[in-house]
MARBA-3410 file (N, C-alpha, C, O; in Angstrom, 1 decimal):
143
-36.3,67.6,98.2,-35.1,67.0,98.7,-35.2,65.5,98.6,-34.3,64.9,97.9 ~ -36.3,64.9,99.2,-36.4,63.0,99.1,-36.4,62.8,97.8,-36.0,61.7,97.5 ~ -36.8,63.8,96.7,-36.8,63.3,95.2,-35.3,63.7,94.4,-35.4,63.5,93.2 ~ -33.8,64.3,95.0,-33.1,64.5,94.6,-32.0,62.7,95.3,-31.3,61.8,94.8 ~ -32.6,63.0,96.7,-32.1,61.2,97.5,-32.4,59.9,97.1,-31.6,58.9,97.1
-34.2,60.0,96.6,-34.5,59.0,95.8,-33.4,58.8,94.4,-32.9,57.7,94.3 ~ -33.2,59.7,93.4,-32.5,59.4,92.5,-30.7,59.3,92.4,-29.9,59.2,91.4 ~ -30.4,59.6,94.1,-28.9,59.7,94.0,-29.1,58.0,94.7,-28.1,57.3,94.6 ~ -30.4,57.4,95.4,-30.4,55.9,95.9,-30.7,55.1,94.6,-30.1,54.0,94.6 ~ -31.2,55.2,93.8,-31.9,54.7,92.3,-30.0,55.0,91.6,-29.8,54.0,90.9
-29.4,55.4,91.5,-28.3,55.8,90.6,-27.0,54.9,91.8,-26.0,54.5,91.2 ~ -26.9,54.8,92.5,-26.5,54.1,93.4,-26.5,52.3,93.4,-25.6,51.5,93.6 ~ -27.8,52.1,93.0,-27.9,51.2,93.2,-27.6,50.2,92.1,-27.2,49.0,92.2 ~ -27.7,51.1,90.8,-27.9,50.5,89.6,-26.0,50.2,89.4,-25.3,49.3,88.9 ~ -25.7,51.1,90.0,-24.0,51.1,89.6,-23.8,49.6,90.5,-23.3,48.6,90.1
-24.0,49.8,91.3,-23.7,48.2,92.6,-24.4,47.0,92.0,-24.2,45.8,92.1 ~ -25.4,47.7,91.3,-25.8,46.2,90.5,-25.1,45.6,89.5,-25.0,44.4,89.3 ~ -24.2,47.1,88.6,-23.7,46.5,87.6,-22.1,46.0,88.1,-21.6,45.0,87.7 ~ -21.8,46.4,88.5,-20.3,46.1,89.6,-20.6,45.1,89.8,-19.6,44.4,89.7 ~ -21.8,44.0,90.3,-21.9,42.9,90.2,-22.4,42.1,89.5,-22.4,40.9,89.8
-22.8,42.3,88.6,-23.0,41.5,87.3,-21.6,42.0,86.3,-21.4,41.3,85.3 ~ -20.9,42.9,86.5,-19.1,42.5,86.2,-18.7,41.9,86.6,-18.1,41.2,85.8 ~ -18.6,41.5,88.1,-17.7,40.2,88.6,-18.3,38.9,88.4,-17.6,38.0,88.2 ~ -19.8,38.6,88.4,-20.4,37.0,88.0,-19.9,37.2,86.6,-19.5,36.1,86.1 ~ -19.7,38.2,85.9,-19.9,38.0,84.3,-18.1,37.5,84.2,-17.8,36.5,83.5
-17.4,38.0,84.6,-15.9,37.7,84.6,-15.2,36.3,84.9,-14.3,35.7,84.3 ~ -16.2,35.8,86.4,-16.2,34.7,86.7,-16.7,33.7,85.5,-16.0,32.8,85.1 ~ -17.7,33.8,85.2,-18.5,32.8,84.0,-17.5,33.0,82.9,-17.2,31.9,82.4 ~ -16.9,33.9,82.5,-16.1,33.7,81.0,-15.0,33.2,81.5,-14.7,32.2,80.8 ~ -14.3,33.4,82.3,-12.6,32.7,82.4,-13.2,31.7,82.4,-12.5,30.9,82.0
-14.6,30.9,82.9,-14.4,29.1,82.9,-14.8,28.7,81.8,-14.5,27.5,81.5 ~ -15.6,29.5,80.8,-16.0,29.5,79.5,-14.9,29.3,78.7,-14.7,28.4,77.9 ~ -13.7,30.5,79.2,-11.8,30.4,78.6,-11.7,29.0,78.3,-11.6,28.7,77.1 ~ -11.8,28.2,79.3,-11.3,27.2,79.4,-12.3,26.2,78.9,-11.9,25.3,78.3 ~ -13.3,26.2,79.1,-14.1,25.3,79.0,-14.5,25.4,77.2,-15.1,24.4,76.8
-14.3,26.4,76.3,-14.8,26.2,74.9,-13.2,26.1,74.4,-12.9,26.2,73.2 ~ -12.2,26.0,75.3,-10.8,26.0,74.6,-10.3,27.1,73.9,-9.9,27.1,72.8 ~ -10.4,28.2,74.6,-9.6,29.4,73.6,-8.1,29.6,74.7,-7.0,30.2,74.3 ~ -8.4,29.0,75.9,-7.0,29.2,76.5,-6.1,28.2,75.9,-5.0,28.1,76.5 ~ -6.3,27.1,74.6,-5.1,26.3,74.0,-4.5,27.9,73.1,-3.3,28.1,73.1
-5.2,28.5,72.5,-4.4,29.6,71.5,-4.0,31.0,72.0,-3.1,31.7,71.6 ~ -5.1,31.3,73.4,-4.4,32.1,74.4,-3.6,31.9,75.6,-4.0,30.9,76.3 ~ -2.5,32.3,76.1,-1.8,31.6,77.2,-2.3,31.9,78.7,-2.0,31.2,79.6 ~ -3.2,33.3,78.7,-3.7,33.6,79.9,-4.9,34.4,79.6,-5.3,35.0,78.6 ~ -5.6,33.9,81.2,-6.9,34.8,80.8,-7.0,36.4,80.1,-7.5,36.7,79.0
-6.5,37.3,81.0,-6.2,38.6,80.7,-5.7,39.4,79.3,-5.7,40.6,79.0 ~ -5.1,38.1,78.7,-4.4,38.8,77.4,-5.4,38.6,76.0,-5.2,38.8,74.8 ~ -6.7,37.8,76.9,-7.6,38.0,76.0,-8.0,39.5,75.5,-8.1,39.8,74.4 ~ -8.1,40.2,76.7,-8.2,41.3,76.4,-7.8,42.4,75.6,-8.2,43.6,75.4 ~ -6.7,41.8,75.1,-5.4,42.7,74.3,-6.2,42.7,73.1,-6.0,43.7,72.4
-7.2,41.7,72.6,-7.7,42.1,71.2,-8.0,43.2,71.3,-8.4,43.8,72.3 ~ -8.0,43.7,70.0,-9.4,45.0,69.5,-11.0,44.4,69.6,-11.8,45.1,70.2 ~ -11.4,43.2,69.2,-12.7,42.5,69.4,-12.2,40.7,69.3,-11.2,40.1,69.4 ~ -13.3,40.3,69.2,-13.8,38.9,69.1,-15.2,38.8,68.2,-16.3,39.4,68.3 ~ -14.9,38.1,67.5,-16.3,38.0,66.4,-16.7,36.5,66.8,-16.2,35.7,67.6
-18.1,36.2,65.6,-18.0,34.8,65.8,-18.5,34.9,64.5,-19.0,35.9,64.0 ~ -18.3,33.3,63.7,-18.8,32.8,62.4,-19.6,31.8,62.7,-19.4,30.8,63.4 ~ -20.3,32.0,62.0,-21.4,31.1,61.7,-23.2,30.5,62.6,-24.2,30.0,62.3 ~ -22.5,31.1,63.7,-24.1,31.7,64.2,-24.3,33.2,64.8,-23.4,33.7,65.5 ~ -25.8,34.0,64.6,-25.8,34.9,65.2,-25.1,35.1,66.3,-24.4,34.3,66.9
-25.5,36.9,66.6,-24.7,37.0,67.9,-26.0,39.0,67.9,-25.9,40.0,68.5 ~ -26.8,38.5,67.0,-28.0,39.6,67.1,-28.9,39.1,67.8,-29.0,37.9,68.1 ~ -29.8,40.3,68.3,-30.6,40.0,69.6,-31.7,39.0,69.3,-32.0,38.0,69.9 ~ -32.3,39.5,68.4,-33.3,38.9,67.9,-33.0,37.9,67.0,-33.9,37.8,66.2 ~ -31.8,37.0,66.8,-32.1,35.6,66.7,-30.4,35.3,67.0,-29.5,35.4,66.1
-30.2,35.1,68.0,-29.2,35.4,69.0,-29.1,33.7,69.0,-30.0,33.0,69.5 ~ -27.7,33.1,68.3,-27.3,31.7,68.7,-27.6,30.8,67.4,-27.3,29.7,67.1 ~ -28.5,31.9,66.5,-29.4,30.7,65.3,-28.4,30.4,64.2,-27.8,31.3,63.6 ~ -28.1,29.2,64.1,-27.0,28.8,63.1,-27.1,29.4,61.3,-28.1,29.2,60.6 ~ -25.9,30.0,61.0,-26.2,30.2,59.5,-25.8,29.3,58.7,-24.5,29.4,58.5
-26.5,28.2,57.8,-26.1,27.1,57.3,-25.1,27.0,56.4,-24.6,27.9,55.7 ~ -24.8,26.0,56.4,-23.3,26.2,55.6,-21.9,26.9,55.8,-20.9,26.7,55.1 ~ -22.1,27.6,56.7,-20.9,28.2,57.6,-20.4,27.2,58.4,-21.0,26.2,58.6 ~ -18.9,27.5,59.2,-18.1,26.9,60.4,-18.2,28.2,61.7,-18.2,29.4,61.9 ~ -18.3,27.0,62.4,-18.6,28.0,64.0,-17.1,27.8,64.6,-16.6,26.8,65.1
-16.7,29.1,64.5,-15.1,29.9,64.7,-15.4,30.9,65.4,-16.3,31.7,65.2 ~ -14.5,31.0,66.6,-14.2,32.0,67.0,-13.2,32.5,66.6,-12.2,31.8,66.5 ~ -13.3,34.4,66.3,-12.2,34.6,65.3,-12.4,36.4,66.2,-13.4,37.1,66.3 ~ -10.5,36.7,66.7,-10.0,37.6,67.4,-9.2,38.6,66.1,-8.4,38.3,65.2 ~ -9.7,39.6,66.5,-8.7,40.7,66.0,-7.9,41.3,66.6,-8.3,42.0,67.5
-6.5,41.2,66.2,-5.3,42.4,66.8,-5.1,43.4,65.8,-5.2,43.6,64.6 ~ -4.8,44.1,66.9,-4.2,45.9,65.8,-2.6,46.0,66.3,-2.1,45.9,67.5 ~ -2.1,46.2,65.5,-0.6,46.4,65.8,-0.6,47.9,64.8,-1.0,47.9,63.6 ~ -0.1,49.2,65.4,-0.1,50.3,64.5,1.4,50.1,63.8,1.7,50.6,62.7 ~ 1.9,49.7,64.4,3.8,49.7,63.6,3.5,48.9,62.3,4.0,49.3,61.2
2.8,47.7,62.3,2.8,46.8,61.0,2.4,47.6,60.3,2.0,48.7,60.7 ~ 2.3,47.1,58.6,2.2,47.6,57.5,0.3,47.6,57.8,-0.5,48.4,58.3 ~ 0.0,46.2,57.2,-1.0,45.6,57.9,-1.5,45.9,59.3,-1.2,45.1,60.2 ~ -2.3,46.9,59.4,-2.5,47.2,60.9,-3.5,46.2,61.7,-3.2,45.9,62.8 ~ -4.7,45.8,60.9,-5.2,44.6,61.9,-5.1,43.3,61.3,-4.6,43.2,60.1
-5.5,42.3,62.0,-5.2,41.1,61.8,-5.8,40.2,62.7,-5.5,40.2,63.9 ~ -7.0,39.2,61.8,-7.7,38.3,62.2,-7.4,36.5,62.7,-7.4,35.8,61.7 ~ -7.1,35.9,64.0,-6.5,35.1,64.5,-7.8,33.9,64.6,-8.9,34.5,64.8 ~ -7.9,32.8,64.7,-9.0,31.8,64.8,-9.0,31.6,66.2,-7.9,31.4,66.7 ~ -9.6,31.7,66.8,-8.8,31.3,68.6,-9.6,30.0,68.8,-9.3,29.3,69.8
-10.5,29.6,68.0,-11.5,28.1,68.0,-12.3,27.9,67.1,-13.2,28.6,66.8 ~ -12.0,26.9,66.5,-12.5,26.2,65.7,-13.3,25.0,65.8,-12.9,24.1,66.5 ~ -14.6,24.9,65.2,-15.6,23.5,65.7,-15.8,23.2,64.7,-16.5,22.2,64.8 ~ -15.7,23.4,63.7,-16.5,22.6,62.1,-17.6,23.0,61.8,-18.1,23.9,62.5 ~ -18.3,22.6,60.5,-19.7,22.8,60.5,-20.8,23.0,61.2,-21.4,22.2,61.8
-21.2,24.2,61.1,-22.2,24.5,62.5,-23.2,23.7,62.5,-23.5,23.3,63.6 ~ -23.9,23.3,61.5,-24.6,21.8,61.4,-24.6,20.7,62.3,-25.5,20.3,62.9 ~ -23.2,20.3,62.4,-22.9,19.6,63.3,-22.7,19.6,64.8,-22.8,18.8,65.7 ~ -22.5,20.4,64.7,-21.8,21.4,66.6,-22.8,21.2,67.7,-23.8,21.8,67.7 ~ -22.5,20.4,68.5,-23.5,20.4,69.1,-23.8,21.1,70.1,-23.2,21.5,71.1
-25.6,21.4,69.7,-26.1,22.2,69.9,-25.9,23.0,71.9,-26.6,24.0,72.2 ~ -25.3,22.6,72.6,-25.0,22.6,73.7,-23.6,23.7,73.6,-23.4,24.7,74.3 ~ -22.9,23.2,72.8,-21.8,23.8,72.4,-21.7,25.0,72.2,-21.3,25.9,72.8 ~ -22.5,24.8,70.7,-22.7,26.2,70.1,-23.3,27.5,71.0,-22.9,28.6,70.9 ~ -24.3,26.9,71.9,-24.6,27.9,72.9,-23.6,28.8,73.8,-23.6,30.0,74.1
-22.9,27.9,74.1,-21.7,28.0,75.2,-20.9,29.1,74.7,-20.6,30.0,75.4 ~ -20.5,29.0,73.2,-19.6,29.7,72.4,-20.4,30.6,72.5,-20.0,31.4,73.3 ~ -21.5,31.0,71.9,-22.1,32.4,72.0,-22.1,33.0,73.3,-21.8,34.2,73.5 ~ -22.5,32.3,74.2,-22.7,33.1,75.3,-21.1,33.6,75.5,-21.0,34.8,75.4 ~ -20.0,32.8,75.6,-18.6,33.3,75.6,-18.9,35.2,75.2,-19.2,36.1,75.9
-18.8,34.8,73.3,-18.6,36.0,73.0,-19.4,37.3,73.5,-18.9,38.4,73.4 ~ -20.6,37.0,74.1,-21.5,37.7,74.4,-20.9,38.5,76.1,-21.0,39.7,76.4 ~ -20.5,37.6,76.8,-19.5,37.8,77.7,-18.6,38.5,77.6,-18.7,39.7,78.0 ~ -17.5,38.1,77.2,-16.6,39.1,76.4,-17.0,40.3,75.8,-16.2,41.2,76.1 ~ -17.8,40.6,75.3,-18.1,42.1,74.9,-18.7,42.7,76.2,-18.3,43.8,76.4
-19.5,42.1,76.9,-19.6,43.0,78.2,-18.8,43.4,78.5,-18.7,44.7,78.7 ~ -17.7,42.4,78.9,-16.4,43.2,79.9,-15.9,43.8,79.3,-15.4,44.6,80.1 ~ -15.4,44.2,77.6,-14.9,45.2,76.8,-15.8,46.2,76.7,-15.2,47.2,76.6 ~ -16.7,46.4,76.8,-17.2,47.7,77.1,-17.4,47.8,78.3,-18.1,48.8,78.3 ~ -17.2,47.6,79.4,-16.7,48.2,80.5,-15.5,48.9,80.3,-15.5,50.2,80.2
-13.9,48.0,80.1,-12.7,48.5,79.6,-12.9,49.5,78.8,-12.3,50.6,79.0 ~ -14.0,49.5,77.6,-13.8,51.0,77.1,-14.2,52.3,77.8,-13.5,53.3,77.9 ~ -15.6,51.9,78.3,-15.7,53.0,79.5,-14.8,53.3,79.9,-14.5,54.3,79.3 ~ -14.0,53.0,80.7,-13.0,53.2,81.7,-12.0,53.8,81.1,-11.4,54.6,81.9 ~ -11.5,53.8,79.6,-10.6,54.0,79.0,-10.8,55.4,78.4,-10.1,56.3,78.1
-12.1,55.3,78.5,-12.5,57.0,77.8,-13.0,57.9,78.5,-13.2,59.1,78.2 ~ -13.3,57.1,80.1,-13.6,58.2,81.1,-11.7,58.2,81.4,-11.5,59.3,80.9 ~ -11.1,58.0,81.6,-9.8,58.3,81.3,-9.0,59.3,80.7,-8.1,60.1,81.1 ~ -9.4,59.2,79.7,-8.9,60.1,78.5,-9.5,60.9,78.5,-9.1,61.5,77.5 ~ -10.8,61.7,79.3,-11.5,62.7,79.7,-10.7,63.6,80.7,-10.5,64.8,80.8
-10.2,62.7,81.4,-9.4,63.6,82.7,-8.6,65.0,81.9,-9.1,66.0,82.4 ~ -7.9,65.3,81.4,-7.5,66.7,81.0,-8.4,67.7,80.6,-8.3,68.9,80.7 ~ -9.2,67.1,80.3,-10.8,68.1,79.5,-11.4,68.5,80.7,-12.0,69.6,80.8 ~ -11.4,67.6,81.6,-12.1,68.2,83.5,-11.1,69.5,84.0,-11.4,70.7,84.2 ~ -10.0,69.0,84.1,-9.4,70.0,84.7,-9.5,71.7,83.7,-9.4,72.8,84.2
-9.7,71.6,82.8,-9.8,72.7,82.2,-11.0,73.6,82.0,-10.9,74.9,81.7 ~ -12.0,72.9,82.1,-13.8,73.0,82.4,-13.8,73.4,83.4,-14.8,74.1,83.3 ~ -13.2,73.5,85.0,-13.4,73.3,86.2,-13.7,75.1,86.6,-14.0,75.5,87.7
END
């Protein structure tokens, strides 16, 4: 029995941990919003979310050399939308532009990565959520 309590307190806890490293993580990127300038090309925080993704050009965003500039590239943050009605179903938007990653300084560039790196956390929460969602009819019928 203590070894069935231990792992429902171990599974407990980990969820309260991550529920709160979603809200610091949420808090840090809206000031990121603002602070690397993607709220000049978005009008509110939340409708960031409407993309399909967020990429970045010109430096990593892999683990193992996470931030390292690829020379000769521009460090852009660049959003995708999906519209299914257009002919053209997705479509790639700049949401920030810095120039030469050469140049960028190095304080910057960090900032921007960490952004996008942020941002994908909270979209994969939203996907969770969206597909434990879209699970709900498949429960009731299993039951």
């Amino acid at each position: 029995m203590s070894s069935a309590l231990d792992r429902l307190k171990n599974l407990t806890n980990k969820i309260s941990s991550y529920e709160l490293a979603r809200k610091e993580n949420l808090k840090i990127l809206e000031g990121l919003f603002s602070e690397i300038g993607i709220s000049e090309k978005v009008d509110t925080f939340s409708n960031l979310f409407n993309f399909k993704a967020i990429n970045l050009s010109g430096a990593s965003l892999l683990e193992d050399s996470l931030g390292a500039i690829k020379e000769g590239k521009y460090l852009q943050v660049l959003a995708i939308s999906y519209d299914r009605e257009a002919v053209v179903k997705s479509k790639n938007i700049s949401l920030a532009y810095f120039g030469r990653v050469e140049s960028v300084d190095e304080e910057l560039k960090n900032r921007v990565v960490e952004f996008i790196i942020r941002y994908r956390f909270e979209k994969s929460f939203m996907t969770l959520e969206h597909y434990h969602g879209m699970l709900e009819p498949f429960r009731k019928k299993s039951e």
